[in-house]
C-alpha positions in Angstrom: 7.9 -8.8 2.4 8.2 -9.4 -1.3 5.5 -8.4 -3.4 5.5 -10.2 -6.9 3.9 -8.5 -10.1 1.5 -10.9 -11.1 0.8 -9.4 -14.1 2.5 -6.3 -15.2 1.4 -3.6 -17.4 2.8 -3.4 -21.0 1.9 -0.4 -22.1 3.1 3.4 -23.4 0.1 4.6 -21.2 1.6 3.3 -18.2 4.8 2.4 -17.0 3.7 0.5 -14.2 0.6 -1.9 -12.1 0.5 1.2 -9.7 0.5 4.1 -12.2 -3.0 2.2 -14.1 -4.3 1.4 -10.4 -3.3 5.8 -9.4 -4.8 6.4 -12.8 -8.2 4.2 -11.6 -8.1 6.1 -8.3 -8.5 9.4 -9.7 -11.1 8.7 -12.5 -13.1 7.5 -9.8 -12.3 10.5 -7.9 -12.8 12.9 -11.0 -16.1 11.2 -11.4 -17.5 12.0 -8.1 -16.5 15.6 -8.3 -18.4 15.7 -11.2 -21.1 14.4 -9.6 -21.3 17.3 -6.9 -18.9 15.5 -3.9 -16.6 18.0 -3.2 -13.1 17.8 -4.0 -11.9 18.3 -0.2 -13.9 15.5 1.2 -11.7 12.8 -1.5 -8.6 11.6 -1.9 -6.8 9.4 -5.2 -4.7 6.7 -4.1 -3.6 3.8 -6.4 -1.8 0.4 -4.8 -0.7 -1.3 -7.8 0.0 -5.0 -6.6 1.3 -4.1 -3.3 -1.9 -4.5 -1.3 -3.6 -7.6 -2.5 -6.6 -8.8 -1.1 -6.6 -12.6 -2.4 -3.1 -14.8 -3.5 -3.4 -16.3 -6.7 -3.0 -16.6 -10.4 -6.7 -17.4 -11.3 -8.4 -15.2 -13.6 -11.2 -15.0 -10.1 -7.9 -14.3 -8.2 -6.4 -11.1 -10.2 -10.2 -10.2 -11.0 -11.0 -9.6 -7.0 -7.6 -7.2 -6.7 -8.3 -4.7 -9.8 -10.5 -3.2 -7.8 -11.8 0.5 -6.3 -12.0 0.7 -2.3 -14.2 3.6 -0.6 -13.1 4.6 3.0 -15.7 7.0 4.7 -14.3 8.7 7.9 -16.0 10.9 10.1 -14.0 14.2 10.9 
């Protein structure tokens, strides 16, 4: 499988797609904590551009994949 950077960061912030989609993850994360969730029930993971959900170079295209995805599992 090749994965293709559609449109890779270019910044000091972050070296990479994946290390601005990890640093999404755990702001989201950070936030829900905040909000009372406790910190054992979450987990932080970023994809970058390695799990798209949509092909494309629209603006709609990249817009659908910068995204946050919630996974609820019962333990």
């Amino acid at each position: 499988m090749v994965i293709q950077i559609k449109r890779p960061i270019t910044n000091e912030k972050f070296a990479s797609n994946w290390e601005l989609s990890a640093a999404r993850a755990i702001s989201v994360v950070k936030h829900l904590i905040k909000e009372g969730i406790s910190s054992k029930h979450l987990v932080a993971a970023g994809f970058g551009d390695s799990q798209p959900i949509v092909d494309g170079m629209t603006e709609n295209s990249l817009a659908k994949n910068r995204r946050i995805e919630f996974k609820l599992d019962q333990r």
